[in-house]
HTML snippet that shows the backbone in 3Dmol.js (N, CA, C, O; Angstrom):
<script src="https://3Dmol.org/build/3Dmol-min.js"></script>
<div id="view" style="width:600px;height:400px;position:relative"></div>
<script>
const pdb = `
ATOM      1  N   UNK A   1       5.558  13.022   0.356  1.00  0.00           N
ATOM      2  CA  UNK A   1       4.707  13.682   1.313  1.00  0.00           C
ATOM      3  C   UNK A   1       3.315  13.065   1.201  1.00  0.00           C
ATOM      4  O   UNK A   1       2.830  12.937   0.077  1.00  0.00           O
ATOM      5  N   UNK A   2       2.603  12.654   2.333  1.00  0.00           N
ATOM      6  CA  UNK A   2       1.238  11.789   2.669  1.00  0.00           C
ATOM      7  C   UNK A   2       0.301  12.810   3.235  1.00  0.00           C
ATOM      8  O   UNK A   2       0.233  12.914   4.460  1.00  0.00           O
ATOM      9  N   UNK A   3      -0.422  13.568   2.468  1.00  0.00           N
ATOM     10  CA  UNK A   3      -1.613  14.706   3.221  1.00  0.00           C
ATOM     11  C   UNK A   3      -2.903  13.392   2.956  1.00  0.00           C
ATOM     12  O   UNK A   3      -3.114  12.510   2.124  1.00  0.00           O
ATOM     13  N   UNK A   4      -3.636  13.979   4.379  1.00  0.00           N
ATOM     14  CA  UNK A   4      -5.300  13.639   4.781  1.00  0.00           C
ATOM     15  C   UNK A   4      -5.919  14.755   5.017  1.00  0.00           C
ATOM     16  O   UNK A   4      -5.570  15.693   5.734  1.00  0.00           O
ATOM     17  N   UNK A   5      -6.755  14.633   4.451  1.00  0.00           N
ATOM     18  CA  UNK A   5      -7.823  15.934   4.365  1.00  0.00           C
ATOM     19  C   UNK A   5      -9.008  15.650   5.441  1.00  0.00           C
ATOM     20  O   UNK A   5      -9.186  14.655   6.143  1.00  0.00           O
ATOM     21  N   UNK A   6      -9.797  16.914   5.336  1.00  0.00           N
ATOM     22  CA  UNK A   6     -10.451  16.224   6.735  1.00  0.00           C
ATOM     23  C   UNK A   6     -11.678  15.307   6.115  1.00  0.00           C
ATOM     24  O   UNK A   6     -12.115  14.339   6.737  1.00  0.00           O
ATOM     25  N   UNK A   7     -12.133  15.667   4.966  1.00  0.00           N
ATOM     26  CA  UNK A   7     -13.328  13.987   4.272  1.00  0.00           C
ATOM     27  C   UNK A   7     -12.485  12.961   4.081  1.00  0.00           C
ATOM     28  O   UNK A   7     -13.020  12.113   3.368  1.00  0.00           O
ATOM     29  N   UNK A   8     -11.061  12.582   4.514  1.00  0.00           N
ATOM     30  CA  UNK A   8     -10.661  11.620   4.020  1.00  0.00           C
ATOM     31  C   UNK A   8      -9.888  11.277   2.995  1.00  0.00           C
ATOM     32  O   UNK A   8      -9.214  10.278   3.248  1.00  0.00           O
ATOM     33  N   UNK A   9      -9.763  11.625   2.167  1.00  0.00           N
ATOM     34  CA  UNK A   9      -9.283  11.924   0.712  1.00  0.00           C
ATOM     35  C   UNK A   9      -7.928  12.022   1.397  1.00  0.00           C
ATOM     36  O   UNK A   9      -7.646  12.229   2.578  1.00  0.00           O
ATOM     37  N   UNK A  10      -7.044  11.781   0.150  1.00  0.00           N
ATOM     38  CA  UNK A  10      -5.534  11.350   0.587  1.00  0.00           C
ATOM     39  C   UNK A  10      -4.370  12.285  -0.432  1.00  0.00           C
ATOM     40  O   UNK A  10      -4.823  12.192  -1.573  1.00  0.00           O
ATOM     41  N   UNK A  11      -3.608  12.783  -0.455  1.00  0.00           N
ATOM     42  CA  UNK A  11      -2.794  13.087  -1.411  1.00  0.00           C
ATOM     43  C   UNK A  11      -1.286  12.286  -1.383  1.00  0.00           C
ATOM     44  O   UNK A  11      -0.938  12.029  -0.230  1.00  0.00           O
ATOM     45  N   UNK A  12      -0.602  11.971  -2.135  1.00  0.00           N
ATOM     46  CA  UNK A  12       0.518  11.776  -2.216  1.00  0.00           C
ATOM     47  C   UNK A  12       1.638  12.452  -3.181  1.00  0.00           C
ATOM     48  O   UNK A  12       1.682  12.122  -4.366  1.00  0.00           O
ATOM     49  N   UNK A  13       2.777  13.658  -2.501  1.00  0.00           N
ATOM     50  CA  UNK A  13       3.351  13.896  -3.561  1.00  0.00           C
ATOM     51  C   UNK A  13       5.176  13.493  -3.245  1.00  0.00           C
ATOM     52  O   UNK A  13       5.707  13.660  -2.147  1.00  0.00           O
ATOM     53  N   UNK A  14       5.745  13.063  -4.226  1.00  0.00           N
ATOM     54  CA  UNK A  14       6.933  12.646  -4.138  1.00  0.00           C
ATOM     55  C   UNK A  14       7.614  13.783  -3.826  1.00  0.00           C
ATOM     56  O   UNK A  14       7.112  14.744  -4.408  1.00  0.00           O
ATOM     57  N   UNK A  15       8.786  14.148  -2.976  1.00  0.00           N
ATOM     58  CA  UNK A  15      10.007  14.907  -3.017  1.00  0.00           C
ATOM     59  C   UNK A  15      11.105  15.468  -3.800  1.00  0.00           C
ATOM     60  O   UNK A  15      11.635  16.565  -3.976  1.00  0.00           O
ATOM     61  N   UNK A  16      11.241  14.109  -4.247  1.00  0.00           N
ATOM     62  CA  UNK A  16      12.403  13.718  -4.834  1.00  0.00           C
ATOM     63  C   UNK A  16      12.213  13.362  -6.401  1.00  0.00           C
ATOM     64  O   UNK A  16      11.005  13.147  -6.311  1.00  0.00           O
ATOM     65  N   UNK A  17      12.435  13.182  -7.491  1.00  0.00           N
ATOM     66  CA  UNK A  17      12.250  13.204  -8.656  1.00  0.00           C
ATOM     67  C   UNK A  17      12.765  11.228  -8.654  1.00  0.00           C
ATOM     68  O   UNK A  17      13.574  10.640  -7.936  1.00  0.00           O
ATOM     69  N   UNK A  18      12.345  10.983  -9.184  1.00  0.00           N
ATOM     70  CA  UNK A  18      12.653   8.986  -9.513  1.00  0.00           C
ATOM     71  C   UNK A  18      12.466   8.546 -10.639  1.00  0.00           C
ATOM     72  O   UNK A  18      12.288   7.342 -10.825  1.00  0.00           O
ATOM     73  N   UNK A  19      12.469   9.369 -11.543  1.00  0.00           N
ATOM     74  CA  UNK A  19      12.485   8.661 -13.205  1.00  0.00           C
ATOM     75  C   UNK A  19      13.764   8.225 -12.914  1.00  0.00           C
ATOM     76  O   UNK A  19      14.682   8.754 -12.288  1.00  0.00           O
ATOM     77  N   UNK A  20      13.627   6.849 -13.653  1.00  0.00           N
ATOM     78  CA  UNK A  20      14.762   5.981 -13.499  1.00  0.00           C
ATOM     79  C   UNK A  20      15.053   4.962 -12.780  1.00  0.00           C
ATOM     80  O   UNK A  20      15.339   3.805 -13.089  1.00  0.00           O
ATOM     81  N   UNK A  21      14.954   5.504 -11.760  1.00  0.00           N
ATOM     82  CA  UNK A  21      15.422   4.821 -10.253  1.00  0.00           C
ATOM     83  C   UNK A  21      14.536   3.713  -9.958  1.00  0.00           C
ATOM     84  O   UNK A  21      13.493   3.457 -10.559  1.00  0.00           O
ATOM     85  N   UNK A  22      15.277   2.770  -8.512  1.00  0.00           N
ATOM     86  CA  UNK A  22      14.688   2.000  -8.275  1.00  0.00           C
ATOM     87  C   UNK A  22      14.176   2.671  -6.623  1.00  0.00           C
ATOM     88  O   UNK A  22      14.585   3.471  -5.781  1.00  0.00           O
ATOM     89  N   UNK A  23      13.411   2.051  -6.779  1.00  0.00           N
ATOM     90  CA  UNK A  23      11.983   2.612  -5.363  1.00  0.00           C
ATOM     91  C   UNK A  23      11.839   1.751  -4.355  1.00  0.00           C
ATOM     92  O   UNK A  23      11.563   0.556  -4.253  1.00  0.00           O
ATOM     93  N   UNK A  24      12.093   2.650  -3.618  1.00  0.00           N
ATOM     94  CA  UNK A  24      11.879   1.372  -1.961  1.00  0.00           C
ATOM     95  C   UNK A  24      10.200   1.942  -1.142  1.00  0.00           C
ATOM     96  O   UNK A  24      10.407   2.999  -0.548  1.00  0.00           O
ATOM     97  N   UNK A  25       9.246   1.645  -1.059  1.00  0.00           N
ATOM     98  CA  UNK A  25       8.246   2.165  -0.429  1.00  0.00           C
ATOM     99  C   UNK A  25       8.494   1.245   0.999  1.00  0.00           C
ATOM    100  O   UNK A  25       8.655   0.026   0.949  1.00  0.00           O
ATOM    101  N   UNK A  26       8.498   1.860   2.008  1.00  0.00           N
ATOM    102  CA  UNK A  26       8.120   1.439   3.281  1.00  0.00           C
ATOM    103  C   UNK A  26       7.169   1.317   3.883  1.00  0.00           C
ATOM    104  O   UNK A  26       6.893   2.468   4.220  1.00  0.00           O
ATOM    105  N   UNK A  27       6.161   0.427   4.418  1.00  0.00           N
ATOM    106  CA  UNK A  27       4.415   1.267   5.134  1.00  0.00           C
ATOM    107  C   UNK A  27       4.549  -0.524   5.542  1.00  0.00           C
ATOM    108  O   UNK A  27       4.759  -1.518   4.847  1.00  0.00           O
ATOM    109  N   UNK A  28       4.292  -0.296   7.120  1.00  0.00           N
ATOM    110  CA  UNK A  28       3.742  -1.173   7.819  1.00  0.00           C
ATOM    111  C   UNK A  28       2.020  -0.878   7.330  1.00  0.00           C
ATOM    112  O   UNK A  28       1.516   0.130   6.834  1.00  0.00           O
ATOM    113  N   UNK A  29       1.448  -2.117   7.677  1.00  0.00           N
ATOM    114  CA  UNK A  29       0.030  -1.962   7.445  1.00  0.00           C
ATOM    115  C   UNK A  29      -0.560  -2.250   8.765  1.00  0.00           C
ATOM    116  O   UNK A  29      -1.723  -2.645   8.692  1.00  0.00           O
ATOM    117  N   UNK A  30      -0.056  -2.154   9.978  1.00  0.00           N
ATOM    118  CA  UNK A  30      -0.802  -2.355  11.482  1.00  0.00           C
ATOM    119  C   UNK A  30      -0.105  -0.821  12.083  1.00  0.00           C
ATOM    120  O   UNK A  30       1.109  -0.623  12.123  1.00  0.00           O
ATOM    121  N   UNK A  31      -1.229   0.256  12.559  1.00  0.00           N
ATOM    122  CA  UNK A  31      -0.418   1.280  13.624  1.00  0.00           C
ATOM    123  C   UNK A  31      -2.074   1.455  14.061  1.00  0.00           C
ATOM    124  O   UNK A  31      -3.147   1.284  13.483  1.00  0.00           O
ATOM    125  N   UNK A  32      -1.663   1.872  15.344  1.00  0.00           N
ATOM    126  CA  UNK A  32      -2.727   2.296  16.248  1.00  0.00           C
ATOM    127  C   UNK A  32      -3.738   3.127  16.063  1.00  0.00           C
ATOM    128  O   UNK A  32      -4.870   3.283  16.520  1.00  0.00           O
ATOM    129  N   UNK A  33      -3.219   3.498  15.472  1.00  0.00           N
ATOM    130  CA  UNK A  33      -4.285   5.134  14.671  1.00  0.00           C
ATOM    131  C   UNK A  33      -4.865   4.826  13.966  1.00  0.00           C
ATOM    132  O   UNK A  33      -5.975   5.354  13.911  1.00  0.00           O
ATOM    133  N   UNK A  34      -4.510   3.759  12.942  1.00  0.00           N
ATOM    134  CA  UNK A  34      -5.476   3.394  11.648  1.00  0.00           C
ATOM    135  C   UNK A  34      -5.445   2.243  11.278  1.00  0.00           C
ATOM    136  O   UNK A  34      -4.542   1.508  11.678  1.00  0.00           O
ATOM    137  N   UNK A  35      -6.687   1.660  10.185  1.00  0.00           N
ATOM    138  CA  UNK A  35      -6.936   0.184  10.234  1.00  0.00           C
ATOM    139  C   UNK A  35      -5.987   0.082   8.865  1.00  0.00           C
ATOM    140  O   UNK A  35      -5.350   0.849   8.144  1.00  0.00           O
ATOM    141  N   UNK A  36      -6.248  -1.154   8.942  1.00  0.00           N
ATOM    142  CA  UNK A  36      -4.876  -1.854   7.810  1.00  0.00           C
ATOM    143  C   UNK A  36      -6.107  -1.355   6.366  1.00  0.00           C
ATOM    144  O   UNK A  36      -5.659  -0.698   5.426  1.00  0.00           O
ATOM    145  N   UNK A  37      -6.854  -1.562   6.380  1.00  0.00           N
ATOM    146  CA  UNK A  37      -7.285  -1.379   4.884  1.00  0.00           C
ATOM    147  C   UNK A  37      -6.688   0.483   4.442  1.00  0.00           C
ATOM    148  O   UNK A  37      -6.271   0.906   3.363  1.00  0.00           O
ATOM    149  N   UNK A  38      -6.828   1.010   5.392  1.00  0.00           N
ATOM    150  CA  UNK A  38      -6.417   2.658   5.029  1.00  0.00           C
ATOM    151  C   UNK A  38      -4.708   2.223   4.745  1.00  0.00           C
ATOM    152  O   UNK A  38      -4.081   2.677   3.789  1.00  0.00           O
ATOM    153  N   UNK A  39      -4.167   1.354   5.671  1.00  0.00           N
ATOM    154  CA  UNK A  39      -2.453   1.675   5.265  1.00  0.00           C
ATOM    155  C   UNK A  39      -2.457   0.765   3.674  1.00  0.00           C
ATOM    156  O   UNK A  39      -1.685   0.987   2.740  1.00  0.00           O
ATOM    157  N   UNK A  40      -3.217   0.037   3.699  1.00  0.00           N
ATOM    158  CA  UNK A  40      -2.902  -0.777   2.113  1.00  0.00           C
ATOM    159  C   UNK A  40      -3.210   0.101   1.234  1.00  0.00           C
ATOM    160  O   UNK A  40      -2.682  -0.046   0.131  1.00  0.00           O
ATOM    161  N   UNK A  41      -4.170   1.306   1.437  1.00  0.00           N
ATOM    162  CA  UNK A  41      -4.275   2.014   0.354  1.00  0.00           C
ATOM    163  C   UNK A  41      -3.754   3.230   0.323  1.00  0.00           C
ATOM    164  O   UNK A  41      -4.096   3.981  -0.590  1.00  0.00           O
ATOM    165  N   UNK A  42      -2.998   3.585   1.127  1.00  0.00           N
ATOM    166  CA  UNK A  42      -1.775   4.774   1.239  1.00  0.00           C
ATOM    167  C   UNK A  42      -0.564   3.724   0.314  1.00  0.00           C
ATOM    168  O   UNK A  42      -0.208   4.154  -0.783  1.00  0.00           O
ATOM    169  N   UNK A  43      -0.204   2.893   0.620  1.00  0.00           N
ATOM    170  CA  UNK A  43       1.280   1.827   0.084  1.00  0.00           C
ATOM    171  C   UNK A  43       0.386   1.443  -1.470  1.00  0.00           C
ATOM    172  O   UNK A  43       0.994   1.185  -2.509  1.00  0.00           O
ATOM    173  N   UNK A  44      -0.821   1.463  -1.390  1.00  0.00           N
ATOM    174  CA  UNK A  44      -1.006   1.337  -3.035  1.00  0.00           C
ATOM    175  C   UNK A  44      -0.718   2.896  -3.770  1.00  0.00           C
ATOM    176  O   UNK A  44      -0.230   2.955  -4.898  1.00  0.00           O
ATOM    177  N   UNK A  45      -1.058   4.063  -3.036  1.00  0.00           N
ATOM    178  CA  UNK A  45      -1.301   5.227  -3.460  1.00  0.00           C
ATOM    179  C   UNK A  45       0.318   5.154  -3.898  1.00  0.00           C
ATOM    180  O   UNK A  45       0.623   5.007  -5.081  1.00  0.00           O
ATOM    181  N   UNK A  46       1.308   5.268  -2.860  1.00  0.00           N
ATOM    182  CA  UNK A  46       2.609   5.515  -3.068  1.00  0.00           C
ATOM    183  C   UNK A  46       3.569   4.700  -4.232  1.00  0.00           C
ATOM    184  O   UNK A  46       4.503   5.236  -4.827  1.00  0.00           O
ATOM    185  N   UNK A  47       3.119   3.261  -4.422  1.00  0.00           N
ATOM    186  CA  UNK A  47       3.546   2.285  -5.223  1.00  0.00           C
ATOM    187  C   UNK A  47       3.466   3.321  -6.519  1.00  0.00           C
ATOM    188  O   UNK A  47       4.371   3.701  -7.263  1.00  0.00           O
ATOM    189  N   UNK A  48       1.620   3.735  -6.511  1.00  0.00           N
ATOM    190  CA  UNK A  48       1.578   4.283  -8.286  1.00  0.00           C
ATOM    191  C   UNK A  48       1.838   5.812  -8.450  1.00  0.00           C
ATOM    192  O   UNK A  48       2.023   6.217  -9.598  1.00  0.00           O
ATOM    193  N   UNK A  49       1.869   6.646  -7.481  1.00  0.00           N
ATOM    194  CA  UNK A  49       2.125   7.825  -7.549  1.00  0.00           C
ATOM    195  C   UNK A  49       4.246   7.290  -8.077  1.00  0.00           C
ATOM    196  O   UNK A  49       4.634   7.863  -9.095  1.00  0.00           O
ATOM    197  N   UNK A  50       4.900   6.695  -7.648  1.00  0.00           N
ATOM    198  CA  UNK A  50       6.289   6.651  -7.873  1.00  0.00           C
ATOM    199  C   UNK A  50       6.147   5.475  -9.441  1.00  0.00           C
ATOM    200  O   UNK A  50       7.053   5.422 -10.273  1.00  0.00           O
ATOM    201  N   UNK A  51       5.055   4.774  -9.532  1.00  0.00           N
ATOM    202  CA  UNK A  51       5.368   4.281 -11.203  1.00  0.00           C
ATOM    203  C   UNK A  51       5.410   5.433 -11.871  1.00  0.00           C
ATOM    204  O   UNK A  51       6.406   5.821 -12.480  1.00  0.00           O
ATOM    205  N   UNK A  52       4.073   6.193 -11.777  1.00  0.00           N
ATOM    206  CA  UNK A  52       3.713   7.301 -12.655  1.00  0.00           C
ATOM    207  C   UNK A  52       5.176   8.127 -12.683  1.00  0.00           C
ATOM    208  O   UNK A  52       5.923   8.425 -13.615  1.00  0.00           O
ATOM    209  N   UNK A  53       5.227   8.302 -11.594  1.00  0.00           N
ATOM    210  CA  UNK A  53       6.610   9.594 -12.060  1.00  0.00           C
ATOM    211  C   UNK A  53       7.816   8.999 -12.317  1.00  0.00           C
ATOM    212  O   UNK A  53       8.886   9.505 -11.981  1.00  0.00           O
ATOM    213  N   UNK A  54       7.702   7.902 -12.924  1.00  0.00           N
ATOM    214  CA  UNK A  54       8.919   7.342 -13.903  1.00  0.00           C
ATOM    215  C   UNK A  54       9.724   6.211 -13.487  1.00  0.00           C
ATOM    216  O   UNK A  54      10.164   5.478 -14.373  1.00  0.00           O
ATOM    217  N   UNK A  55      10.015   5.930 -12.134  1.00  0.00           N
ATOM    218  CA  UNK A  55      10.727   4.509 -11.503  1.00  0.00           C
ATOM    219  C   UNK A  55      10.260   3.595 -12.181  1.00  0.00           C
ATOM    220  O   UNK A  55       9.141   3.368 -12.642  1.00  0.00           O
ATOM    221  N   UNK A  56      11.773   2.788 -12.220  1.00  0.00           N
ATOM    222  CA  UNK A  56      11.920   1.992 -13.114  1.00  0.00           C
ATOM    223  C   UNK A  56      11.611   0.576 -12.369  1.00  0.00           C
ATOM    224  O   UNK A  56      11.213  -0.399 -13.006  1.00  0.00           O
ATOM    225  N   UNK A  57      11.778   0.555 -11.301  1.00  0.00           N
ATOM    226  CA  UNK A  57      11.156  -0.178 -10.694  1.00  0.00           C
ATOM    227  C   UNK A  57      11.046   0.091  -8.946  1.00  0.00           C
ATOM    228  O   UNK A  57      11.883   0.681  -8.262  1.00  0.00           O
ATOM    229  N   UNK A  58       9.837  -0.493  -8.504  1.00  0.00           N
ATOM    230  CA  UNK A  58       9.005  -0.433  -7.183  1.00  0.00           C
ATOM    231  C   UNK A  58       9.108  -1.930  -6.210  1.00  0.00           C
ATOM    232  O   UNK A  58       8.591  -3.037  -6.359  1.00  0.00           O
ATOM    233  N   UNK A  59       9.878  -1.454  -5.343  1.00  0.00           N
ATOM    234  CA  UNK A  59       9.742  -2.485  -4.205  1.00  0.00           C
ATOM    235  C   UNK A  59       8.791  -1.917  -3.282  1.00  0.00           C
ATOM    236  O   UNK A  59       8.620  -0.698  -3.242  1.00  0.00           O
ATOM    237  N   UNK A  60       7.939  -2.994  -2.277  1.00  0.00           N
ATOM    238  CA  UNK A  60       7.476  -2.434  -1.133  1.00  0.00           C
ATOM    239  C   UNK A  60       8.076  -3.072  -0.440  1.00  0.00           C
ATOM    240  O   UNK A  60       8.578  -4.141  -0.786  1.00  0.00           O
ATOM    241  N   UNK A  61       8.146  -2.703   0.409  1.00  0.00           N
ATOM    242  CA  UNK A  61       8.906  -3.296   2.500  1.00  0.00           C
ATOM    243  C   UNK A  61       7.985  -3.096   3.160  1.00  0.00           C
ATOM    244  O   UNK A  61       7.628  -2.086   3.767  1.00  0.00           O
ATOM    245  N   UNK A  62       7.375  -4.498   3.022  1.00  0.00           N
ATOM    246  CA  UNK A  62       5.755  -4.096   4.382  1.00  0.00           C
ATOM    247  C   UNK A  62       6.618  -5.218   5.474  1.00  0.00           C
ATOM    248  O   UNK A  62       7.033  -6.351   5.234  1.00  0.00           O
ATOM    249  N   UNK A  63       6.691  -4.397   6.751  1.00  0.00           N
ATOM    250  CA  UNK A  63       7.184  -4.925   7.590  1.00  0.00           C
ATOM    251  C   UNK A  63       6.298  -6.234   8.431  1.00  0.00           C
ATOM    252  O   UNK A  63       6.542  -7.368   8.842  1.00  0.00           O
ATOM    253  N   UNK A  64       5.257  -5.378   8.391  1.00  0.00           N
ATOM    254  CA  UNK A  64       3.821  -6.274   9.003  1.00  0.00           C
ATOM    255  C   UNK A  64       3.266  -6.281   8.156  1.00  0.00           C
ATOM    256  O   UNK A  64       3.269  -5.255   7.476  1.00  0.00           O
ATOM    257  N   UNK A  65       2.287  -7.722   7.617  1.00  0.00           N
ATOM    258  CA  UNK A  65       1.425  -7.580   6.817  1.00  0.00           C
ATOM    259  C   UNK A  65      -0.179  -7.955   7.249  1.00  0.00           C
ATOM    260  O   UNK A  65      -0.669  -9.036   6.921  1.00  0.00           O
ATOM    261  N   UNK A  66      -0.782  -7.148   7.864  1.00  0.00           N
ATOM    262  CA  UNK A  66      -2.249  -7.644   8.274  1.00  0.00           C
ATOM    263  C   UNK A  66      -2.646  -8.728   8.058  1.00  0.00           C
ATOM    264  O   UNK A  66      -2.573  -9.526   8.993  1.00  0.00           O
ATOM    265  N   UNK A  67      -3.135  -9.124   6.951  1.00  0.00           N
ATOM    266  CA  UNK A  67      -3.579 -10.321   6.245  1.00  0.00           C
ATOM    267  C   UNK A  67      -2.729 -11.908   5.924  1.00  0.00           C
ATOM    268  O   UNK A  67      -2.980 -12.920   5.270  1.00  0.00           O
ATOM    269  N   UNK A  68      -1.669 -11.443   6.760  1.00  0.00           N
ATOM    270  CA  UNK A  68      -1.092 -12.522   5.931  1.00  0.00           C
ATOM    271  C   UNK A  68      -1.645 -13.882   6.571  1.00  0.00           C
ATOM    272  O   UNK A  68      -1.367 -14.987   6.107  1.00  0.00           O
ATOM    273  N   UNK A  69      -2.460 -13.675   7.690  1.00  0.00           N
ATOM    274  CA  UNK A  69      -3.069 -15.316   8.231  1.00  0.00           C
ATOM    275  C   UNK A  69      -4.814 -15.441   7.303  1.00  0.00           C
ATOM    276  O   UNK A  69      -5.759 -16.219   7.430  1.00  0.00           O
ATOM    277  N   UNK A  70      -4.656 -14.710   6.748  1.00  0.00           N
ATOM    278  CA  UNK A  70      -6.084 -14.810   5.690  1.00  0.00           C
ATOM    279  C   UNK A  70      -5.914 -15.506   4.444  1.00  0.00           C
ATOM    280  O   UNK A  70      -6.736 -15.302   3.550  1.00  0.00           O
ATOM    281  N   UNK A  71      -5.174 -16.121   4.306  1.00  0.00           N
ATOM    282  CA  UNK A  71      -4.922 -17.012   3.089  1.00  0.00           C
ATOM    283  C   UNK A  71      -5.277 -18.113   2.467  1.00  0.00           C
ATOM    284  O   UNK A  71      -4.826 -18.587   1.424  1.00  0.00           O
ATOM    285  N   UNK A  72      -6.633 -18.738   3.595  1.00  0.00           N
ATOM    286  CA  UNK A  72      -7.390 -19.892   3.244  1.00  0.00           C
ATOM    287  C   UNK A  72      -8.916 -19.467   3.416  1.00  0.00           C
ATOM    288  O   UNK A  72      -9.296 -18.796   4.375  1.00  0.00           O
ATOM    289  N   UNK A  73      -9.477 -19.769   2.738  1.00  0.00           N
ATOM    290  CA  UNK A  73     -11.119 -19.797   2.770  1.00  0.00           C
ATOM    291  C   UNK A  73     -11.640 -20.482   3.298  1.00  0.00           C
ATOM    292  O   UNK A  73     -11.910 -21.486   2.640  1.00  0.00           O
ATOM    293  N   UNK A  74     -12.105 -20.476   4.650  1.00  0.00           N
ATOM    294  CA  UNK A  74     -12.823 -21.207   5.387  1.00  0.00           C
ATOM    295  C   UNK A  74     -14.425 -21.882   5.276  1.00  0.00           C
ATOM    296  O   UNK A  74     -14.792 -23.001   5.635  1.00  0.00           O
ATOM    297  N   UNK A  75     -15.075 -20.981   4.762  1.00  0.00           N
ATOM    298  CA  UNK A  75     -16.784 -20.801   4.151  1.00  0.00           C
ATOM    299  C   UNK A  75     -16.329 -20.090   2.698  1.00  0.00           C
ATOM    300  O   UNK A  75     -15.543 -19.222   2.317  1.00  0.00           O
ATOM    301  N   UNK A  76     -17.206 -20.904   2.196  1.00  0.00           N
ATOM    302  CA  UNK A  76     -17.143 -20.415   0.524  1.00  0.00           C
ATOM    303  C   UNK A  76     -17.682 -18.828   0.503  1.00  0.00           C
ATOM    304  O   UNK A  76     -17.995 -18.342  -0.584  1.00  0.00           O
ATOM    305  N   UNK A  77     -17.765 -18.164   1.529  1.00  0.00           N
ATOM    306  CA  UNK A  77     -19.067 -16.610   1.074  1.00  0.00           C
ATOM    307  C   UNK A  77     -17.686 -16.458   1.297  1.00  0.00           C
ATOM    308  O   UNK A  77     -17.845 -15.285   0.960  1.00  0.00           O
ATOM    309  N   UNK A  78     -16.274 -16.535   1.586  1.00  0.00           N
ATOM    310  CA  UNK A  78     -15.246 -15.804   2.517  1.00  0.00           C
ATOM    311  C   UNK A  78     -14.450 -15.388   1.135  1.00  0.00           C
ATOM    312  O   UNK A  78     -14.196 -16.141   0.195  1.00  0.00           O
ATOM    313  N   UNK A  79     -14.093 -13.856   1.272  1.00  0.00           N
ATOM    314  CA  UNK A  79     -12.575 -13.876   0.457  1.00  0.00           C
ATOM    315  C   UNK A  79     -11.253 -14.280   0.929  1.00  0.00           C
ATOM    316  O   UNK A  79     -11.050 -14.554   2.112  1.00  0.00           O
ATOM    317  N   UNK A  80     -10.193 -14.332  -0.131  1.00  0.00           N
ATOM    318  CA  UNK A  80      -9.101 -15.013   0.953  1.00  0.00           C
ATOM    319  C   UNK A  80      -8.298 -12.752   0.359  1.00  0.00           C
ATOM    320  O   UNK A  80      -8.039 -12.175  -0.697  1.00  0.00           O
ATOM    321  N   UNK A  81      -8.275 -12.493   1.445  1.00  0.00           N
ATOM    322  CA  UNK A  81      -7.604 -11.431   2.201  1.00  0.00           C
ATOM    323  C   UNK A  81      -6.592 -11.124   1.382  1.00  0.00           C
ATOM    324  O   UNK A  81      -6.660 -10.446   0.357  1.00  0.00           O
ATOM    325  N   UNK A  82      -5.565 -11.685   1.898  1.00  0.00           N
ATOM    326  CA  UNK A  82      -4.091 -11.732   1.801  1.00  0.00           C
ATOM    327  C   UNK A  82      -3.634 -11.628  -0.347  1.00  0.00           C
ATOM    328  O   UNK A  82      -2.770 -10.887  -0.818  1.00  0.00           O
ATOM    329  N   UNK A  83      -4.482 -12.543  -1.121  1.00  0.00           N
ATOM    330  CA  UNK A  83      -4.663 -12.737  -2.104  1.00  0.00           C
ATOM    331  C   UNK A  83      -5.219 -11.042  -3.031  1.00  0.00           C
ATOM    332  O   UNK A  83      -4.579 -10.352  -3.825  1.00  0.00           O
ATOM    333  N   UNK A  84      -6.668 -10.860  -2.464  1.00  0.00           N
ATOM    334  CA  UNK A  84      -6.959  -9.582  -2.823  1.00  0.00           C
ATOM    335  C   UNK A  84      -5.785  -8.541  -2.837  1.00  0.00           C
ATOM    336  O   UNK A  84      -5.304  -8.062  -3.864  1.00  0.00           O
ATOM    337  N   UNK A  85      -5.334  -8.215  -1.364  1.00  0.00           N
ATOM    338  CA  UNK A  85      -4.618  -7.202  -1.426  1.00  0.00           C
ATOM    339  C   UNK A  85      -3.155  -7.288  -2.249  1.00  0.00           C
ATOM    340  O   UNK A  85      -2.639  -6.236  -2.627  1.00  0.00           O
ATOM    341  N   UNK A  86      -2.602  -8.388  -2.475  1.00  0.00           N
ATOM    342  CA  UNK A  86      -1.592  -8.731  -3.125  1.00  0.00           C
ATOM    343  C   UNK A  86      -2.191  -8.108  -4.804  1.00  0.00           C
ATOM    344  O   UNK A  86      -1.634  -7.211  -5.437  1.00  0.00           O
ATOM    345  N   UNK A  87      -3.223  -8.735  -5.168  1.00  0.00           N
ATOM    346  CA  UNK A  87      -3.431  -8.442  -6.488  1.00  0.00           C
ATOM    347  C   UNK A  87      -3.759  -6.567  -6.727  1.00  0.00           C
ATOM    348  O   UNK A  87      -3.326  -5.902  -7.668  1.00  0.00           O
ATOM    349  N   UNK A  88      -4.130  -6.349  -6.237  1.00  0.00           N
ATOM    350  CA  UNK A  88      -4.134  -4.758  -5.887  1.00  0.00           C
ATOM    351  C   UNK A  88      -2.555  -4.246  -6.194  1.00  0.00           C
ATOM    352  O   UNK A  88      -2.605  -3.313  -6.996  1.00  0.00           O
ATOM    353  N   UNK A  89      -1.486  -4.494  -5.893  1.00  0.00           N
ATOM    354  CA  UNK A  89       0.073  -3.918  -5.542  1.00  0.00           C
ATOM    355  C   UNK A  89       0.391  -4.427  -7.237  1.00  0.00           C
ATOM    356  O   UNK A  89       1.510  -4.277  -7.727  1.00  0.00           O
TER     357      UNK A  89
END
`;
const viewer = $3Dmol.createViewer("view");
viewer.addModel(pdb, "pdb");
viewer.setStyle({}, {cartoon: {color: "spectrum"}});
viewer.zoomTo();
viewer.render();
</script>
């Protein structure tokens, strides 16, 4: 379960119990309603809310990945995108 509060603030609580198990997280990171940095950090929230409660291991299935044409640094001030958010997961 994914609650938004109205400052923003996010909750995530699992359903289902997953000590043990292996974990499939699903979350496109492009929908109309919201920018990709909010869905990367709902699919980070969910990744560690399901380590913490015991899965033994965590896949994500990002169908779309925002960033994935951000992968070269064009101007040295630039981050490369795609890299950050990977190291984050």
């Amino acid at each position: 379960m994914y609650c938004r509060f109205a400052d923003g603030e996010t909750l995530v609580i699992l359903k289902e119990p997953v000590r043990g198990k292996h974990v499939f997280v699903v979350q496109t990171c492009s929908t109309p309603e919201s920018d990709i940095s909010d869905n990367i950090v709902e699919l980070l929230q969910l990744i560690s809310t399901a380590r913490n409660s015991g899965a033994d291991r965590v896949t994500a299935v990002i169908p779309y990945f925002g960033y994935k044409f951000h992968k070269y640094v064009y101007v040295c001030e630039e981050s490369v995108k795609i890299y950050n958010a990977i190291v984050l997961m």
